[in-house]
C-alpha positions in Angstrom: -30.9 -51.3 18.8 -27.6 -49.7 17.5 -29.7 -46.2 16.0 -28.0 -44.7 12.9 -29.9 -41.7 12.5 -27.0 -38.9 12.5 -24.5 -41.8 11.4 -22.3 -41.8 8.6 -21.8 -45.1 6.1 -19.5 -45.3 4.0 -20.5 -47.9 0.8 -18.4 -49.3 -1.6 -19.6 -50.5 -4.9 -22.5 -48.3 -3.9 -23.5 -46.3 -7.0 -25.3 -48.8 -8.1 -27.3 -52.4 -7.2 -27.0 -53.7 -3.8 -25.0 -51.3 -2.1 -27.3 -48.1 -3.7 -30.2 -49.9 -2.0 -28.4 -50.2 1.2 -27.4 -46.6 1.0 -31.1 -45.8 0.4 -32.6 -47.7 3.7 -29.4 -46.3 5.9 -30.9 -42.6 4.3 -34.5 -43.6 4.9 -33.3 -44.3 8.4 -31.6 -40.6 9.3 -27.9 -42.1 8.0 -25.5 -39.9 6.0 -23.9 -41.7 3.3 -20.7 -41.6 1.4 -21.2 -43.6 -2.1 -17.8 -45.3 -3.8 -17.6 -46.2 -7.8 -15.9 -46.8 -10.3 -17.9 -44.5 -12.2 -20.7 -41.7 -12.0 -24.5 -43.2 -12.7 -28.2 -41.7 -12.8 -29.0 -44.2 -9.7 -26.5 -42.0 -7.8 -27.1 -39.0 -8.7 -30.2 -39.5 -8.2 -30.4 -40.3 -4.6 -27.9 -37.5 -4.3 -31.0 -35.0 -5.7 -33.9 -36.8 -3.5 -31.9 -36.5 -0.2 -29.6 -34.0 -0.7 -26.0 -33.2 -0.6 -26.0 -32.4 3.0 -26.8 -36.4 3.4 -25.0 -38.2 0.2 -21.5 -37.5 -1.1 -19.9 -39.3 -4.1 -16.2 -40.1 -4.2 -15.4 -42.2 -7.4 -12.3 -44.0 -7.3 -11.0 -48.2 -7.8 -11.2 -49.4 -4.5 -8.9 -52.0 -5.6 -6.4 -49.8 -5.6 -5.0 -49.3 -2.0 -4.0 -45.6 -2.3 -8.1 -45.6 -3.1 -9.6 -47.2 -0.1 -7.7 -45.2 2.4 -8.4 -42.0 0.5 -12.1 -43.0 0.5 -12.4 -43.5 4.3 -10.4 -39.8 4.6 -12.5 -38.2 2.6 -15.5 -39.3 4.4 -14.2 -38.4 8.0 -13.3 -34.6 6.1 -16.7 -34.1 4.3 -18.9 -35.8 7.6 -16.8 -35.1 10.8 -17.2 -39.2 11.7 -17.3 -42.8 10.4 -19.2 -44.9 11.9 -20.8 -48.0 9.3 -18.8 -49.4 6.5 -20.0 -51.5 3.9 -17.8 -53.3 1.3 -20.2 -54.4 -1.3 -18.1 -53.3 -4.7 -17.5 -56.3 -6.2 -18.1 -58.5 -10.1 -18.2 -61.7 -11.7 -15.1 -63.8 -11.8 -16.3 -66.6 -14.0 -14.3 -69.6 -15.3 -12.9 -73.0 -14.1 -8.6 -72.6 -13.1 -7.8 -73.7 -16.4 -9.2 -71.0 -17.9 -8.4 -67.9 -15.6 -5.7 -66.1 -16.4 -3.4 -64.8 -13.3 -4.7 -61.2 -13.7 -8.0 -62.8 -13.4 -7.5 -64.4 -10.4 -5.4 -61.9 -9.0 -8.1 -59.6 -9.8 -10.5 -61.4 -8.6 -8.4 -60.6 -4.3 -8.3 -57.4 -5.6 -11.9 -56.2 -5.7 -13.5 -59.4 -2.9 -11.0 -59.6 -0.8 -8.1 -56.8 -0.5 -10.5 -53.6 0.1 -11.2 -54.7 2.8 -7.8 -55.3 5.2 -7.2 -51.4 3.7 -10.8 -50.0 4.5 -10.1 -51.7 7.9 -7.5 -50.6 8.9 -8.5 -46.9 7.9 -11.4 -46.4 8.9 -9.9 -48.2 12.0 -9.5 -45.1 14.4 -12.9 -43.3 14.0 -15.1 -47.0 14.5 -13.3 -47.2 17.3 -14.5 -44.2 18.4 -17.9 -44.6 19.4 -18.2 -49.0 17.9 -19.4 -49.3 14.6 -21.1 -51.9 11.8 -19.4 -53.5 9.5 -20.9 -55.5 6.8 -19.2 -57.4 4.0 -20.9 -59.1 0.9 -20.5 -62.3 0.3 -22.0 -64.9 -1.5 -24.2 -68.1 -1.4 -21.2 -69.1 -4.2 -18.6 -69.0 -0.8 -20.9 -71.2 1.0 -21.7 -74.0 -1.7 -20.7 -75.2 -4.9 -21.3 -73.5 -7.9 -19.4 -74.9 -11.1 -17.1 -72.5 -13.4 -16.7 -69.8 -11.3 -13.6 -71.0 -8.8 -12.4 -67.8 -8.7 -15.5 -65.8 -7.3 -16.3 -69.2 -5.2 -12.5 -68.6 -3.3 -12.6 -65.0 -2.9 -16.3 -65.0 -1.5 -15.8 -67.9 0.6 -12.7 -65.6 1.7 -14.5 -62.7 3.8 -16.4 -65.1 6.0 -13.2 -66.2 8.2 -11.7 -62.7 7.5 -15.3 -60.9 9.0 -15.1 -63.8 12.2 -11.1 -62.7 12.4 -12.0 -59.0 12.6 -15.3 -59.3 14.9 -12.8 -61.3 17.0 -10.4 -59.0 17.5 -12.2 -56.0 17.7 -15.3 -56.9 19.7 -13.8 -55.1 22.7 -14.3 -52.0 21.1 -17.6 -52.6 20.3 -16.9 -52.7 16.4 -19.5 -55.3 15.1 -18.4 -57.2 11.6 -20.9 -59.3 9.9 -21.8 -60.8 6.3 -25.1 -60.8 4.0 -24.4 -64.1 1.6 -27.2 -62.9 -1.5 -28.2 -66.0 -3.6 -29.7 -64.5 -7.1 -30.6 -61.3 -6.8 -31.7 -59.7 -9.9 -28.9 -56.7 -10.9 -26.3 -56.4 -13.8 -24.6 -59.2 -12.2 -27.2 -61.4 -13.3 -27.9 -59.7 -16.7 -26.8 -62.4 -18.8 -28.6 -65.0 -17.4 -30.3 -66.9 -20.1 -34.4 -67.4 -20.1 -33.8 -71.5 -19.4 -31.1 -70.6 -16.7 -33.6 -68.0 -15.1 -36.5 -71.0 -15.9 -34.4 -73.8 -14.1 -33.4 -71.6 -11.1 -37.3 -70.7 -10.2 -38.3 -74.1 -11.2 -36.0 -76.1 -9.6 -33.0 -74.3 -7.3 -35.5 -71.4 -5.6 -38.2 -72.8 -3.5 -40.0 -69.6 -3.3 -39.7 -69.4 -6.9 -38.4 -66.6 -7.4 -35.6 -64.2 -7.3 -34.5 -61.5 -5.1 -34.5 -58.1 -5.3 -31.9 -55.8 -4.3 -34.1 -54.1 -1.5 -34.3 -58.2 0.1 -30.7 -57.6 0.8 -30.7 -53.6 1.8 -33.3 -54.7 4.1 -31.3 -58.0 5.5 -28.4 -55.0 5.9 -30.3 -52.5 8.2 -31.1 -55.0 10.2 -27.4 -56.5 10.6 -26.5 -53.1 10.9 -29.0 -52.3 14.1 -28.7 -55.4 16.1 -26.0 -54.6 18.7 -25.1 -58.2 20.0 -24.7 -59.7 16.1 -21.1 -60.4 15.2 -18.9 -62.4 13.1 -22.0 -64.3 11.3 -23.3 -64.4 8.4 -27.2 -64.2 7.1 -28.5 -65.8 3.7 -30.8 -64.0 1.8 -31.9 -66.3 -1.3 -34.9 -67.7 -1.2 -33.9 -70.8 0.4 -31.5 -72.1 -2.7 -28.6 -72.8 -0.6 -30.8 -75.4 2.0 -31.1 -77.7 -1.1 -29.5 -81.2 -1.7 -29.8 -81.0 -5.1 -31.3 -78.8 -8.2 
């Protein structure tokens, strides 16, 4: 089991939902974290009181800017002395069929998904290589089946899978693992719009364990992508068994 007690994380998109509760097990489990937003929240500075700022930093920033991602990974190494887990998790809705997306949309769209990641890779590149690593992108059920009026967030999830095979490929020899978490509906902002008869029909008739997720399924699912040492370049589906349907 790869430990990561006295290892540092990096998490993007992690001030919040998904990648806050990853940052919280990877804490629980003796990891330092490094937290990347958009923007400050309570959830953040919150975990930042409970565990300290010896163990969680915050560096706000777009990592959809390039400039961002590499500045992210620098500051890390500075503030920690290492790198040895990234997670890419920062991420949105993209909704709409391709006559209604705009090109900033879908361009957009690569930028957040898909683009953070060749940069984070690349920087954080040197100190993975290190000692080997875990990394762990998230993805979608949406990239692995078909889910109508949102083509844009369908391409760019669907996107990381070859991309996380392409890196774990090339950069098994260094003992750099890359894997995926592919959430169904996990109950964050993501999925606060959600009408009472879309949340009725999912638990009804798309969820067989009717119900949905919660964002500690998934930060669990992580730690344990993280810690096995001979997982690479696959993907694991956390969703209540949604995506093993026919129809629904």
């Amino acid at each position: 089991m790869y430990d990561v007690a006295g290892k540092v994380a990096v998490i993007t998109g992690g001030t919040r939902g998904i990648g806050l509760a990853i940052a919280e097990h990877l804490l629980a489990a003796g990891s330092s974290v490094v937290l990347n937003g958009r923007n400050e929240t309570p959830e953040a500075t919150e975990l930042m009181t409970r565990f300290g700022p010896d163990k969680v930093a915050v560096e706000l920033g777009d990592i959809a800017d390039p400039a961002a991602a590499a500045a992210l990974i620098d500051a890390a190494a500075r503030r920690f002395g290492r790198l040895d887990i990234l997670v890419h998790s920062a991420g949105g809705p993209a909704p709409g069929k391709i006559g209604d997306l705009t090109s900033e949309a879908w361009m957009n769209a690569f930028a957040v998904h898909v683009h953070p990641v060749f940069h984070l890779f690349r920087a954080a590149h040197p100190h993975l290589a290190r000692e080997g690593g875990a990394v762990l992108l998230i993805s979608s059920v949406a990239g692995l089946r078909g889910c109508p009026g949102t083509v844009a967030y369908q391409t760019v999830k669907g996107a990381l899978i070859p991309l996380a095979k392409a890196l774990a490929f090339d950069h098994g020899h260094e003992n750099i693992r890359v894997n995926l978490l592919t959430p169904g509906i996990i109950r964050t902002r993501f999925h606060a719009a959600m009408t009472p008869e879309a949340k009725a029909h999912n638990l009804e008739k798309r969820i067989p364990l009717r119900r949905e997720g919660s964002v500690d399924d998934v930060a669990q699912a992580a730690l344990q992508m993280i810690q096995n040492e001979f997982i690479t370049g696959e993907y694991l589906t956390i969703d209540g068994g949604m995506s093993m349907r026919v129809t629904g």
